[in-house]
Structure formats: C-alpha cells, structure tokens
C-alpha positions, 0 to 999 in steps of 0.5 A, spaced: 879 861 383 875 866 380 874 867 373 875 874 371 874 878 364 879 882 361 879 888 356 874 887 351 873 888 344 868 883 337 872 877 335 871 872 329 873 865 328 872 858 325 867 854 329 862 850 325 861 857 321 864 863 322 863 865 330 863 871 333 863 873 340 867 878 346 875 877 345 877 879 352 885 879 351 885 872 348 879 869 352 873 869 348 867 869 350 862 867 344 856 870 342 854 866 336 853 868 328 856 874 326 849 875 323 846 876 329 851 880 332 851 884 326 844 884 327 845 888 334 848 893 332 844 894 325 837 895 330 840 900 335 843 904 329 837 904 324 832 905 331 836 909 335 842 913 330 836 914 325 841 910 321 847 914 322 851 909 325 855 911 330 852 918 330 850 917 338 854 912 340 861 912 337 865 907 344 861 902 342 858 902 335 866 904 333 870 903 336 868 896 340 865 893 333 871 895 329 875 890 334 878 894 339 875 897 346 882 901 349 881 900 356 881 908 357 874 908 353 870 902 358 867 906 362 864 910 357 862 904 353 858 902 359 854 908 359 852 908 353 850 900 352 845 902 359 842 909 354 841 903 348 838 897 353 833 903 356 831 906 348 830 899 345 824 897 350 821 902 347 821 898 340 817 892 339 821 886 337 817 887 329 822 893 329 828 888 329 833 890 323 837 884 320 842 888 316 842 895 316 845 895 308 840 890 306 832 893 309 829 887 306 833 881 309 829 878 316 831 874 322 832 867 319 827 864 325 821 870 323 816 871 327 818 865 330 819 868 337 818 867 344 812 870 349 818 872 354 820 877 348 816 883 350 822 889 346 827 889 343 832 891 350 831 883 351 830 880 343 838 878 343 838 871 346 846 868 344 847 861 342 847 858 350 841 862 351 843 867 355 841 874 354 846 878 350 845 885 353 847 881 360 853 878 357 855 885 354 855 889 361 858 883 364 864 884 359 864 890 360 864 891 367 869 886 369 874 889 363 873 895 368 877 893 373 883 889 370 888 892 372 892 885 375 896 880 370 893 873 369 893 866 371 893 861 366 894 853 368 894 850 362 893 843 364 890 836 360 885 831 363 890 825 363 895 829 367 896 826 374 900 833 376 895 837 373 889 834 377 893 834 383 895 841 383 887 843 382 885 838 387 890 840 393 893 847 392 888 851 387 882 849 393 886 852 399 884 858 402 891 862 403 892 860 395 886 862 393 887 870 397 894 871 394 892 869 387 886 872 387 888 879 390 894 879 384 891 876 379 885 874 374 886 866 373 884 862 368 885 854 366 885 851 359 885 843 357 890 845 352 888 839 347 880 840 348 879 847 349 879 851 342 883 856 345 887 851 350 890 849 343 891 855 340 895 858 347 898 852 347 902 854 341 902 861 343 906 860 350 910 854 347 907 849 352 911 842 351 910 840 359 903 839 363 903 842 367 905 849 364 903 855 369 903 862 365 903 869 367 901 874 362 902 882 361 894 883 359 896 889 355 902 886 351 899 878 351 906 877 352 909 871 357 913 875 363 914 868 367 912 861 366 913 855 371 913 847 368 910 842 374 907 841 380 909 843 388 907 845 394 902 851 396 908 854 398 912 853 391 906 856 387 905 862 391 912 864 391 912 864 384 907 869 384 910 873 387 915 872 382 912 874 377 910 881 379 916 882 380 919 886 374 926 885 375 926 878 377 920 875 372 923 871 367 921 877 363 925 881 367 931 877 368 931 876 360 931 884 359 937 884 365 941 879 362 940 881 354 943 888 356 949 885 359 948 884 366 952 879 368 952 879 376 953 872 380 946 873 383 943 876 376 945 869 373 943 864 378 935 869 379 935 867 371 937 860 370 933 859 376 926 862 373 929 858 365 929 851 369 922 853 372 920 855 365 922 848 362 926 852 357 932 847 357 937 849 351 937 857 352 938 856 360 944 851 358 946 857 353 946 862 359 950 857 364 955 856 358 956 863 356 959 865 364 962 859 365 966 857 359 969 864 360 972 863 366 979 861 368 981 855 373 982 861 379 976 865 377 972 858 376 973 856 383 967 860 387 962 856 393 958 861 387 959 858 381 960 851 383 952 852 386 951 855 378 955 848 375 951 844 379 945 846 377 946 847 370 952 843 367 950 835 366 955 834 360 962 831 364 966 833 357 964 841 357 969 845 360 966 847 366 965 840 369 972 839 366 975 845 371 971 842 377 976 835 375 982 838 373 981 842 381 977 836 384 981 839 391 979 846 390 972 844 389 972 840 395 974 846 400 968 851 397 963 844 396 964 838 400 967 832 398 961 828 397 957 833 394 963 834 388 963 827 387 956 825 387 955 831 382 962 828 377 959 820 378 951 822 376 953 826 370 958 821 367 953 816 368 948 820 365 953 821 358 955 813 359 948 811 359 946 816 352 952 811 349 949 805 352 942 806 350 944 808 343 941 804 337 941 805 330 934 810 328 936 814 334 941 819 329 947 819 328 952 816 332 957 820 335 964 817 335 969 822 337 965 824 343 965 817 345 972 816 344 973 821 348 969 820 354 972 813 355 979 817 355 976 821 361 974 815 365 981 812 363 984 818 367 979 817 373 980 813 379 972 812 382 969 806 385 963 807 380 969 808 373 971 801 372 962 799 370 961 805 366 968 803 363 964 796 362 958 800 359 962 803 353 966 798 351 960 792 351 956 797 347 961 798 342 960 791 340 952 792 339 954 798 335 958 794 330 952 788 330 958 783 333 953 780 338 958 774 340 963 779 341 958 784 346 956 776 349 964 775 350 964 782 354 959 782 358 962 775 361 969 780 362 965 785 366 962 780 370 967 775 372 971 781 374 965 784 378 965 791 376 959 794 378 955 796 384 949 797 387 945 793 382 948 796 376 948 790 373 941 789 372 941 795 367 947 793 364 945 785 363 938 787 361 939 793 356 945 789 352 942 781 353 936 786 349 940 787 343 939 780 341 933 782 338 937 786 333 940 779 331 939 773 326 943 768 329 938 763 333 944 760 336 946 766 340 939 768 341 938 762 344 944 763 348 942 769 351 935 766 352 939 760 357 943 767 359 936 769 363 934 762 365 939 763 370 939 769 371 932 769 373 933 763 378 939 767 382 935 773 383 930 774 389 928 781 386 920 780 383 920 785 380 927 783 376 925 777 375 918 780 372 924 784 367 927 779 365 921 775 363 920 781 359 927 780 355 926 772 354 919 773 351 923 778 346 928 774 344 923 768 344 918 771 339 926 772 335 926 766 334 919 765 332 918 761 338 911 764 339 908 759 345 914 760 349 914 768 348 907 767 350 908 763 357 914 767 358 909 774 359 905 769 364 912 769 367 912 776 368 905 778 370 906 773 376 913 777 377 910 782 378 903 781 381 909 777 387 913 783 388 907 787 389 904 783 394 910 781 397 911 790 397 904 792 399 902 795 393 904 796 385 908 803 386 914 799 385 912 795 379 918 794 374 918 800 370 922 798 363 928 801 362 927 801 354 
C-alpha cells in the first residue's frame, strides 16, 4: 500500500534534543533541529522580506510556521515555496541566516560546507540527508490531494497475525486497488515506532492487530477492527468505514441518540466486538435485552443478538431463553439453544474453578447461585459441571483432603464426557502445590503414576508429568522434579512424531 502525506503543518518534540519536522494530521515527518529549521525561515525572511517576516509570504511564513496549514490554503503555500526556491539561488551560501533576532549567531558546522552546495536554494540539508526544499514540496503536494480517510495497521514485530496480514492480504492486487482508492494507508510498530507508541495510547490499542480508520480532519476514530482475516474480510470493512451511518462512529451517534431498531442494535454490536470494545458492547447488549419481557424476548432476532453478545447464564437474558427453552427451539433449533446454554455455563463453571487466591475476591453468592441453576437443569454435561464446583470449594477452603475425597466421588460415578475429566483432574490435583501436607502431596504424585500409565494420550501424558514435576519440587524432591520434566519433553516429542508435527503440543491449561 502507498504511503501518502496528509495536511501539513511545523511540529516539535523530544528526541534525543528537541526535534522539529512536518506534522502532517499526526504523522511526522522529521527534518531535524529546531535551530535549523528556524534557520530556513530566518534566511528566506532576512533575504527575501528585507526582514519583514511574512511581509510577502504570509501562507508559509505565518501560518505554516505558527503550526497549522488549513488545507484551503496548500495551494497558495505551494506557490510561494517555488517563488522562494527560485529567489534563494540567487543568494550564496555566505548569505545564510542563523537566527533573525540575533545577526551575530553562525551555522554551528561554519564555512564547513559541501561543494555540492552552490546557493541558498540547496544549503538546507535535514538529518537523513535529504534536500529540505524537496521534502517540503512533497509535503505539500501530497496534503493537496487529501481527501481520503486513513488506514492505519497497527501492528508489532512479534505478532503472527500481524505478519500474516502483511505478508498474504496487504500484498494482494484487488486489496491493494480498494484500499488505495479510499484511503491513505499507513503502518506503525506500535512498541518500536516513537509515534506507534504514542497512536497506541491515543486509539486505545489493547490487541495486535488493531486496524484504525481516522477522519484526518478530526484525527478521531470512526471505525476500528481487532484481528486478522481474509482479503474478503478486510475490504468489507473498509467499505464500512466509509459508510457514515454504519462505522462505528456512525452507529455510536445513531444509538446515543436513541435509535434502537433490531437492525440498529445487531449493525453496532456487531462494529463493538470488531473493535475489541468488550464491556460497552456487553453494556449495548444488556441495556436491550434486559428490557424485554419473555414474549417480546422470543424473536429469531434477538435470539441472534443473545447468541452473539450474552455469555453469563445468570444474566436475565440467558435466564429468558432457559425459563422459554421451547420457544426458543422454534425460533433457533434445538442444538444451536443448547450448545449455546452448555458453552456458556461451562464457561462461568470454569471461572470458579480456576479461581485462586490472588485472582481477587472471590464471589460467593454468584457461585451459590450458579450451583442452584445447574441443580435445576437436566443436561447431559450438568452432573460434571456440578463436579467442578463442588470440588473447587474444597480447594477455596485449603481442605486439600477433603477436594481429594471429592475428586474420587466425581470419578467413581463417571460424571464427565468427552475428555473433561483431564482438565478436571489436572487443574484440581494442581492445587496441591498450595498444600503443606507432604502425605497428601505424595498422594496426589502416586495419583498421577496411575494416571499416566492408563492414558494413551502423549500429549496428556506430557501435562501430567508437568503436574508431578510441580508437586515433587513441593516437596522439596528436586532430582525427581528434574526427571519428571525429562518425562514431559519425551511426551511431547512421541505426540508430535506420533501427530505429524508440533501444532498439537499440549498446551497448559494454567
């Protein structure tokens, strides 16, 4: 994608010494030390104004230098940066001015100057060796023609997506075309470019990759998109974002003034989970839905909003769709309902369950009342969610021989499905690590020996051996620790030969 410049105007900031440059929107464009740049405009005053700063070129001298360009006014800037190029040729280099309010200063580098330096027209050289002039009428050419929204990928070296992104969907023809007819486009490492990290506080950038769209004469966001995707995904974004009404920035201005039309909702929670903006479109989603009464709720409508937008099975809404389970199934299916209801209880089970202390307060009555709503559910996958909760109040209390105990009552009655009973066994067994018992420490260890031996799973194995080499280094037996991470490595190196590669190596669940 090509780079263009935007409007234009002088900036100052801190790098190394106070740098000075072109600020086009908030790009930057370095020229170098704001002595020097003040030296320009000294010379083409003191030579070409007799002193008058401004007297003949007000665009430029004035405006410009003050700090702010409008961008009604480039084309008259352009005009007078060519007269002044055209006067300082007639002017020797001797004739340079270091400071207009002090005659007596001098270049700090003097006489020092290179034989390709014929007049003043080419004496300006910035920082990275390029002709001032140039770098000025570029500027001010290219501000011309803005007229577009920017592009911006903000992305970091170390980012998978990012690389991916830029390597097989910036590069394609038909993305490139778009992109390049709407927009001025532009990428900033946002930990290693100066500007990247300040963007990244201005755009509130929390993900890699972020994807901003900028109104250039606000500098304000009107959409934003958070991850990777297709060539197909990425330009219909774009059409998105030229799209006033339906941007992000536009649905936000719809909704805050109190358009609340089905289609209105989905548009904006849709562009606020693309834009990685959790909590306000949680916020938006409740705010509807939590007005609704069990008839109004039952929509095909707003069964696609709660799928989309409601996790928490204690919220009203989740709590609507179970009290009306039948209804629900003639608007959406059976199977889609229920794998909804079981991903989103299993997902609030889990939160309890992988609870610790440090993790903040833990919260009581939610839990109390979760169990009360698995109690009234009849649900293949309830008894080992119910499993879940119960041991991991043992581990909340520090009875470690009491979550032990149950443990064996969830297993001996099989309560779980679908392997669910590695992560149930490997997060709980863990939780020994907290305990000063060496006997139930132990206990656990000789738990995961057999454990391990009934297992075909490698890459099961391989965690398990994690679990042990935690719980031997508890009890302070070091060697074995040691042996036990040998263990997993040639767990895992036998699941990856045994799999054709390491795409599944186990992946720690803590």
């Amino acid at each position: 994608m090509t780079l263009m410049i935007l409007s234009i105007g002088i900036y100052r900031k801190e790098i190394r010494h106070m740098a000075v440059g072109f600020k086009v929107a908030f790009f930057y464009y370095q020229i170098g030390h704001g002595d020097f740049l003040h030296s320009f405009f000294s010379t083409v005053s003191y030579n070409l104004e007799n002193g008058k700063w401004g007297s003949r070129f007000p665009t430029i001298m004035n405006e410009l230098y003050q700090g702010t360009l409008d961008k009604d006014n480039v084309e008259t800037a352009i005009e007078e940066l060519k007269k002044i190029q055209l006067e300082l040729q007639a002017f020797s280099p001797d004739k340079v001015v270091w400071d207009i309010d002090d005659l007596s200063n001098q270049p700090p580098w003097g006489k020092n100057i290179s034989n390709d330096i014929t007049n003043l027209s080419n004496y300006f050289v910035t920082s990275d060796g390029e002709d001032f002039i140039t770098i000025f009428f570029n500027a001010l050419e290219k501000a011309k023609k803005l007229r577009k929204k920017i592009f911006i990928d903000c992305y970091t070296s170390w980012c998978g997506p990012c690389k991916m992104l830029s390597s097989q969907v910036f590069t394609l023809e038909n993305v490139g075309n778009q992109f390049n007819a709407d927009f001025v486009n532009v990428k900033y490492d946002m930990e290693k470019d100066a500007d990247g990290v300040m963007l990244k506080e201005k755009f509130e950038v929390k993900a890699f990759p972020t994807l901003v769209f900028v109104d250039p004469n606000t500098q304000q966001v009107v959409h934003k998109m958070v991850g990777a995707g297709s060539a197909e995904w990425l330009m219909e974004g774009g059409k998105i974002a030229k799209d006033p009404r339906n941007n992000l920035s536009g649905l936000t201005k719809r909704y805050e003034a109190g358009e609340r039309t089905t289609d209105l909702l989905s548009r904006y929670l849709n562009a606020l989970s693309s834009a990685y903006m959790q909590e306000k479109q949680g916020a938006v989603a409740a705010e509807y839905l939590n007005a609704l009464s069990d008839d109004e709720i039952v929509t095909k409508d707003n069964w696609e909003l709660i799928k989309k937008n409601v996790s928490d099975p204690l919220s009203k809404p989740i709590r609507q769709v179970i009290a009306n389970i039948g209804r629900f199934y003639e608007v959406a299916g059976k199977e889609v309902v229920d794998y909804k209801l079981e991903n989103s209880i299993k997902g609030a089970v889990a939160e309890i369950m992988y609870w610790r202390s440090g993790n903040g307060e833990f919260n009581e009555a939610r839990n109390a009342e979760l169990v009360k709503l698995l109690q009234s559910l009849d649900y293949a996958f309830i008894p080992g969610a119910l499993a879940g909760l119960y041991t991991a109040e043992y581990v909340r209390k520090g009875d470690y021989k009491g979550m032990l105990n149950s443990m064996r009552e969830a297993f001996k009655y099989n309560v779980f499905r679908n392997g669910e009973d590695q992560m149930y066994f490997q997060n709980n067994i863990e939780a020994l690590t907290g305990c000063d018992d060496k006997a139930l420490v132990q206990e656990g260890i000789d738990w995961i020996d057999a454990r391990c031996a009934q297992t075909k799973d490698y890459f099961a194995k391989a965690n398990l051996m994690n679990s042990k080499a935690r719980l031997l280094t508890k009890n302070g037996d070091t060697l074995g620790a040691d042996k036990a991470k040998m263990e997993e490595e040639k767990y895992n190196k036998e699941g990856e030969k045994r799999s054709g590669g390491k795409a599944v190596r186990a992946i720690r669940m803590n």
